[in-house]
C-alpha positions in Angstrom: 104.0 -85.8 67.2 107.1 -87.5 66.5 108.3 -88.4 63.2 107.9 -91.9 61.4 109.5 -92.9 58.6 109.6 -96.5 56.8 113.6 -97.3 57.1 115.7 -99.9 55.9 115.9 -103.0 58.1 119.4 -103.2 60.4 122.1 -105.2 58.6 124.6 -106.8 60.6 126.6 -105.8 57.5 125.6 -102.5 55.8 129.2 -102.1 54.2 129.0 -100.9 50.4 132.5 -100.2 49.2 131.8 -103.3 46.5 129.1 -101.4 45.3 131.6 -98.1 44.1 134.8 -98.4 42.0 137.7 -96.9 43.1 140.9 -95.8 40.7 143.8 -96.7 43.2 147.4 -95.9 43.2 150.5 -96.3 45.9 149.3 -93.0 47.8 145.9 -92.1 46.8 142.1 -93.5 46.7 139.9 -91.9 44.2 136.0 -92.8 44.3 134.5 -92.6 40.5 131.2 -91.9 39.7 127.8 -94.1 40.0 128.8 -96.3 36.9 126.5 -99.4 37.6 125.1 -100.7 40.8 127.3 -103.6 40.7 130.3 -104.5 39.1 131.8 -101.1 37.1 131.9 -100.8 33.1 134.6 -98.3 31.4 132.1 -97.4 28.7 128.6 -97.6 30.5 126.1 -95.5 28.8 124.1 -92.9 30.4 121.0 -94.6 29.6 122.3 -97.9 31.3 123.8 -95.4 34.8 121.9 -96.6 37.9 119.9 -93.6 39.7 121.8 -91.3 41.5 121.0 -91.5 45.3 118.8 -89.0 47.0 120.5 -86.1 49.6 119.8 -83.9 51.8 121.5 -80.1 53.4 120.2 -78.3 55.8 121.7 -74.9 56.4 120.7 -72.9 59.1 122.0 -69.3 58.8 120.7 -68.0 62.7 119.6 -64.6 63.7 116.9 -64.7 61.0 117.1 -62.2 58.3 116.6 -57.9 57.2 113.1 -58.4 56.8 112.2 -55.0 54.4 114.9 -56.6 52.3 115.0 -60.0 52.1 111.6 -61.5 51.6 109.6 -60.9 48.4 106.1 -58.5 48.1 103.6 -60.9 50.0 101.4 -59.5 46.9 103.8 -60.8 44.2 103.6 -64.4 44.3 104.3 -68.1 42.0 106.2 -67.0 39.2 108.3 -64.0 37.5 107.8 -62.0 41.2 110.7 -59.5 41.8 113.8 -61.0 43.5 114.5 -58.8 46.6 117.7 -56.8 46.9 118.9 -59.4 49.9 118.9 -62.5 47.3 120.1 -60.2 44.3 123.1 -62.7 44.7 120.9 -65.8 43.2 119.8 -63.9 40.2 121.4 -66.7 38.2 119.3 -69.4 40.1 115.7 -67.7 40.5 113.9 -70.4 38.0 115.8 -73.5 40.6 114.4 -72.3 44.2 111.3 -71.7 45.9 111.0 -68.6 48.5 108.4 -70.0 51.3 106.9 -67.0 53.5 104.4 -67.4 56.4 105.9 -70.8 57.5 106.6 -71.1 61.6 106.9 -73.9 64.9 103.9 -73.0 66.7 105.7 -74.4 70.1 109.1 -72.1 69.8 107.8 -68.9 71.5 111.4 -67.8 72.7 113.9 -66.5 70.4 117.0 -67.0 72.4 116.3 -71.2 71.8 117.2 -70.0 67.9 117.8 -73.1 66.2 116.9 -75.8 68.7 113.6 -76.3 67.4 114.5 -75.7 63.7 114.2 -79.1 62.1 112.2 -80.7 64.7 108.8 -78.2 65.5 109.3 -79.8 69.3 107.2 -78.0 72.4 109.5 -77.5 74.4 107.5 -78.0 77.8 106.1 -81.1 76.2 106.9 -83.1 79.5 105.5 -82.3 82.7 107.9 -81.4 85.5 110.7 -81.0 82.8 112.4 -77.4 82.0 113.4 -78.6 78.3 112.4 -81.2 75.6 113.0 -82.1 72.2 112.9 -84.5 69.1 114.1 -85.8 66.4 114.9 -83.9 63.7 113.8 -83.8 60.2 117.7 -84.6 59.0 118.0 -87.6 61.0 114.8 -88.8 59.6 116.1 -88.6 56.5 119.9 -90.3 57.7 117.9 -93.4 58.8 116.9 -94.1 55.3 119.4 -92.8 52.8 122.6 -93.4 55.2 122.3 -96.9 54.9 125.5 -97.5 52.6 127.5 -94.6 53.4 130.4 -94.2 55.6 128.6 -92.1 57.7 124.5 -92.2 58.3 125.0 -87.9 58.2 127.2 -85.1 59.3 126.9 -82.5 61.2 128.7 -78.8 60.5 129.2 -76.3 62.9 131.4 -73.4 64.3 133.4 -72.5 67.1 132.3 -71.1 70.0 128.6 -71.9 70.1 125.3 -71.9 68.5 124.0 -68.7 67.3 122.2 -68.1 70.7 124.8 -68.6 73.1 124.1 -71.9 74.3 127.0 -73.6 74.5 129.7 -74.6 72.2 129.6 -76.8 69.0 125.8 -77.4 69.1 124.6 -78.9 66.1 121.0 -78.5 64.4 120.6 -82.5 64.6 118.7 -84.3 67.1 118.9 -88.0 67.5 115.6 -90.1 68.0 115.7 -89.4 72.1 115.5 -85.9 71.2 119.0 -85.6 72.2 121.5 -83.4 70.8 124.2 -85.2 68.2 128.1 -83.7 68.3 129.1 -81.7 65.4 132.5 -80.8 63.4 133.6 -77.2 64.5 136.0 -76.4 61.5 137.0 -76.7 58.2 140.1 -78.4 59.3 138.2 -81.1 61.2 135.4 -81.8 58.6 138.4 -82.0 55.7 140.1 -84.9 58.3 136.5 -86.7 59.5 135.5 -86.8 55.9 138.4 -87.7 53.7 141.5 -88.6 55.8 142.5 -91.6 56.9 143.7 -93.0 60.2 147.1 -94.1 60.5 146.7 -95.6 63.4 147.4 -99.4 62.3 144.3 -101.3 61.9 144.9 -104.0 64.4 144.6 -101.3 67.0 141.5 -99.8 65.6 140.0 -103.3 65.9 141.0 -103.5 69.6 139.6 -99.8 70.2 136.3 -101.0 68.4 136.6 -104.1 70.5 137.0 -102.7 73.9 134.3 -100.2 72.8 131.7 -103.1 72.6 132.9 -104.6 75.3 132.3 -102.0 77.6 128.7 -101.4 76.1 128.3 -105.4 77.0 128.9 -104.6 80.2 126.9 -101.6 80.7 123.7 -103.2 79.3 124.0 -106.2 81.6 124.4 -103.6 84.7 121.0 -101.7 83.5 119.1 -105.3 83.6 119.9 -105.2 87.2 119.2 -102.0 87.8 115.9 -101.9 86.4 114.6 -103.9 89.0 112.7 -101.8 91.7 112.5 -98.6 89.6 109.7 -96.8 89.5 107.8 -96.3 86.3 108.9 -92.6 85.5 112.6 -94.4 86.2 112.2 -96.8 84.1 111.4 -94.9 81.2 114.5 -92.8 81.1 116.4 -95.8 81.7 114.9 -97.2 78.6 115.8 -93.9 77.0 119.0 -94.1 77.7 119.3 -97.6 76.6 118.1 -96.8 73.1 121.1 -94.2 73.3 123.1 -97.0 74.0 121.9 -99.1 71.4 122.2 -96.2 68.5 126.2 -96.1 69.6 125.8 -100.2 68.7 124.9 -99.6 66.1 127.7 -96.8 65.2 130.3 -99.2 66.3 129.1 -101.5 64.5 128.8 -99.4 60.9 132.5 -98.3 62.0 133.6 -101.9 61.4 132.5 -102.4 59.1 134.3 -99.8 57.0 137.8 -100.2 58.8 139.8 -101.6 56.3 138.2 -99.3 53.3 139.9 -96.3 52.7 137.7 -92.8 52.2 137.7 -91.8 48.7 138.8 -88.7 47.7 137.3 -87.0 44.9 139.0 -85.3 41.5 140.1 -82.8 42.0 140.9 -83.7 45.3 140.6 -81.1 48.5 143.3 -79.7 49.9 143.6 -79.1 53.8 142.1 -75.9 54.7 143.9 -73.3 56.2 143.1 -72.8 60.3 143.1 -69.6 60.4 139.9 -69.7 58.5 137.0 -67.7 59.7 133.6 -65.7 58.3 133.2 -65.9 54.7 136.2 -68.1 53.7 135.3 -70.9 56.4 131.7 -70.9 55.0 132.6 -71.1 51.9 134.9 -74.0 52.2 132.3 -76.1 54.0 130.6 -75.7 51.4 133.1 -76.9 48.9 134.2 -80.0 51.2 130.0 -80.6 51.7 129.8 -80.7 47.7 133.0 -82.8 47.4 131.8 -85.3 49.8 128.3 -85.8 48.3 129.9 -86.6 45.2 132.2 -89.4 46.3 129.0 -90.9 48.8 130.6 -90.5 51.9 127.3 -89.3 53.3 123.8 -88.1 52.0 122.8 -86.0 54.6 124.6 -82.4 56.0 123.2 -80.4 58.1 125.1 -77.0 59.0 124.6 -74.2 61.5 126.5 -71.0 59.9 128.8 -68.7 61.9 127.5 -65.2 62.1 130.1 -63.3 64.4 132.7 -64.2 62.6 131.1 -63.4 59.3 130.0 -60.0 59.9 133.7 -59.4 61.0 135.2 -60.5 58.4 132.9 -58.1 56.1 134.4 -55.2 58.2 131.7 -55.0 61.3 132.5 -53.9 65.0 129.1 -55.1 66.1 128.1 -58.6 67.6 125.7 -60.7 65.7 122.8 -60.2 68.4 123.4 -56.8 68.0 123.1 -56.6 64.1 119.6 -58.6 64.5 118.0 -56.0 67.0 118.8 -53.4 64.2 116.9 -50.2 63.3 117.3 -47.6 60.2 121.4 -46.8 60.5 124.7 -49.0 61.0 122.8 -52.3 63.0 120.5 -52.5 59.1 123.8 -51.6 57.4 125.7 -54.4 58.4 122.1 -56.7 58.3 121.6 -56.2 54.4 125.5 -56.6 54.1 125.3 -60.2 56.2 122.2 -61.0 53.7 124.4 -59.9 51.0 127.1 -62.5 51.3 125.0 -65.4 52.8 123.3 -65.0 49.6 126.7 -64.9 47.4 128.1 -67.8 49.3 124.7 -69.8 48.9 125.2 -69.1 45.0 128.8 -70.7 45.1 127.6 -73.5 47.2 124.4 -73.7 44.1 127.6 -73.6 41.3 129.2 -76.6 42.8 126.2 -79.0 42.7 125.3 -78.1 39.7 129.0 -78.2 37.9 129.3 -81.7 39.5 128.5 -85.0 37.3 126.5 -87.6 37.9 126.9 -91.4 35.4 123.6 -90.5 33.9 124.1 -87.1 33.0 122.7 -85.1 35.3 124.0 -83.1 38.0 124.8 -83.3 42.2 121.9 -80.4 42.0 119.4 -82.7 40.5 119.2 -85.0 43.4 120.2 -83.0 46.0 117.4 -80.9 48.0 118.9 -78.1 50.1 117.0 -75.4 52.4 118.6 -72.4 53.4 116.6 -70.7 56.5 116.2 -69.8 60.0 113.9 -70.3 63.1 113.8 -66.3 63.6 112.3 -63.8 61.3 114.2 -60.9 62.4 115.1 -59.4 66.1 112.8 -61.8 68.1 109.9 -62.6 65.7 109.3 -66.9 65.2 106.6 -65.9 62.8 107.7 -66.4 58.8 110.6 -68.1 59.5 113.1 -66.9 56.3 113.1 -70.4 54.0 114.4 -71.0 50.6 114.5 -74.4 49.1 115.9 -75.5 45.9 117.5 -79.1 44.7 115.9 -81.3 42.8 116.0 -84.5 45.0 112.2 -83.8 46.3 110.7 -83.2 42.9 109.3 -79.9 43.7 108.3 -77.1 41.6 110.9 -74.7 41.8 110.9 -70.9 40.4 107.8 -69.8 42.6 107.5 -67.5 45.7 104.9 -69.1 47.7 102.8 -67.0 50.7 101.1 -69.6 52.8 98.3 -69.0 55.8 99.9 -67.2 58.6 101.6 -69.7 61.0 101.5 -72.9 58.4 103.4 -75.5 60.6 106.9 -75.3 59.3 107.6 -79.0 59.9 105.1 -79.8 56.7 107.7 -78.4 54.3 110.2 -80.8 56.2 107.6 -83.5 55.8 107.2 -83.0 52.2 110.5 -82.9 51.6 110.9 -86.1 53.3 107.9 -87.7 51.0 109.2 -85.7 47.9 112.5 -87.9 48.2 110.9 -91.4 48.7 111.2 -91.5 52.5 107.2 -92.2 53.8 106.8 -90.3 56.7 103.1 -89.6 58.2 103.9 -86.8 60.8 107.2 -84.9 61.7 107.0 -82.6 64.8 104.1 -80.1 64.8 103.1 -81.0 61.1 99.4 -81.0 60.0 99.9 -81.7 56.2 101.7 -81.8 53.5 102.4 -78.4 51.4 101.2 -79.8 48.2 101.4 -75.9 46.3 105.2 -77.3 46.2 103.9 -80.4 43.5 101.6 -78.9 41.4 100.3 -81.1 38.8 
């Protein structure tokens, strides 16, 4: 089942700078804080500060977790259970996260697909005569209702050198509407430019690049009228897939315009290029930091970001590759496993520090409206069952504090389905989902 969500309407102009303030000066942009929805008042009061917007991250870690070390006692469940060695790191956060065991995509049988299937549940033989197929993801669900007014709809975060199963370089964990894959930021460096640098190039040539863009999508969807004529049925479906495609850049292009002539706030304090030689712990930890710093200026509401493990383990001191580490036994392969669970962990906590330090008009924090999962589509070595998941955030209104222990094989896509609902966005289905997980909203 695919997901449906109720999204805003298409605006020919979705452009929302006049809804922000903006200190300026000869050299620099910086974007206050939510003040008022309209117009901004020096003094507003935090009772009068419109409602922080909803976001999303999605952070997919890979290679699954140490299993005897990572997950709670299946016995010792809701609150006040025993925080396992591997999350010892988020002592300071237990009461604002929820640990969800038994939680897996029925359709993902082979572990070498690793994240593909993560935020979508996708079969991946769902069409006959057709080695490979996927869907939307549960991030891009959420980008076509909150990324309305935002520079950009969401943003993708990976690393160099592939996904974490070897299938190619710069794969990203979102998945557009076609089920197709969408092109993600490979560094630090690059996300620090695509998110808060501007383009020098003047703007009367940006408008002619942007021009010559459409133009050429003109012509291509005039061509596919013709050619549709004659196809067969099965043809004729692709080709409409791959109009659709076309459209979606439309509407890209279009969204681009719009902002042209705004330039990208920067927040305060403002980031400094990263360094790119960057790589293991310090690169995560600076996506992290640019990820906080652009949720707090608005220049997206939805991240998703598939981790670097190779790197990571390296840079803790290991020889061995991350495939290596997951197929790991008592010895130095679970060594360097509890150590990598270790530092994901301590990283996580810094990324957790920053939303919560950050500000919103009314009072509260980034944290507050912010619902993040930390997780992976393999248990451990090659196991799809209890896919590792931690959510915290308050943006979905959940219960947090609680280790939950759900049937064996619960659909993993209803936690991305409640999340969705949890945040305002209706959805009915998403992927392989039978249900909402309701033990997340108690009464």
């Amino acid at each position: 089942m695919k997901s449906t969500s109720s999204s805003p309407t298409p605006r020919s102009s979705r452009i929302a700078p006049n809804r922000r303030s903006f200190l300026r000066s000869s050299s620099a942009l910086i974007a206050l804080p939510f003040l008022e929805s309209l117009g901004f008042r020096r003094f507003a009061s935090a009772a009068n500060a419109p409602t922080p917007p909803k976001r999303f991250a999605f952070l997919g870690m890979g290679f699954g977790v140490t299993k005897e070390s990572w997950y709670p006692d299946q016995k010792d469940v809701g609150e006040g259970y025993t925080l396992p060695a591997g999350l010892a790191p988020l002592a300071k956060h237990k009461d604002d996260f929820t640990i969800i065991q038994n939680l897996a995509n029925q359709y993902n049988n082979e572990a070498h697909w690793g994240s593909t299937f993560w935020l979508t549940g996708a079969n991946r033989y769902a069409e006959p005569g057709q080695s490979f197929h996927n869907t939307v993801s549960a991030d891009q669900v959420a980008a076509a209702s909150l990324g309305e007014d935002t520079r950009f709809s969401s943003v993708q975060l990976t690393y160099k050198g592939g996904d974490n199963s070897g299938h190619g370089p710069g794969l990203s964990l979102a998945w557009n509407r076609q089920g197709k894959p969408m092109s993600a930021l490979t560094t630090p460096v690059a996300a620090f430019h695509r998110l808060f640098s501007d383009d020098t190039t003047p703007l009367e040539q940006r408008q002619a690049d942007l021009l010559k863009q459409r133009s050429i999508l003109d012509t291509v969807l005039e061509d596919a009228k013709t050619t549709r004529k004659g196809l067969t049925q099965t043809d004729k479906e692709k080709l409409d897939e791959y109009l659709q495609s076309i459209r979606e850049i439309e509407e890209r292009l279009a969204k681009e315009k719009d902002w042209l002539e705004v330039p990208k706030p920067v927040p305060n304090p403002a980031p400094v290029e990263p360094d790119k030689s960057l790589h293991g712990v310090e690169e995560v930890k600076v996506m992290y930091d640019l990820m906080a710093a652009a949720l707090q200026v608005d220049t997206t509401r939805v991240f998703t970001y598939r981790q670097p493990l190779d790197t990571l383990i390296r840079s803790l001191g290991a020889t061995i590759t991350a495939h290596n580490m997951s197929h790991y036994e008592p010895g130095t392969r679970m060594d360097v496993s509890q150590m990598r669970d270790l530092e994901q962990s301590k990283l996580f906590a810094h990324f957790l520090n920053r939303l919560k330090e950050i500000k919103e008009a009314d009072g509260s924090s980034l944290f507050d409206h912010t619902t993040i999962t930390l997780g992976s589509n393999i248990h451990s070595i090659h196991y799809l069952t209890n896919c590792p998941t931690i959510v915290t955030g308050g943006g979905a209104g959940i219960k947090h504090g609680r280790h939950l222990v759900m049937q064996p094989k619960t659909p993993l896509c209803n936690l991305w389905l409640s999340l969705l609902n949890g945040s305002g966005i209706a959805a009915e289905s998403h992927g392989d989902s039978t249900g909402m997980i309701e033990e997340l909203f108690p009464a």
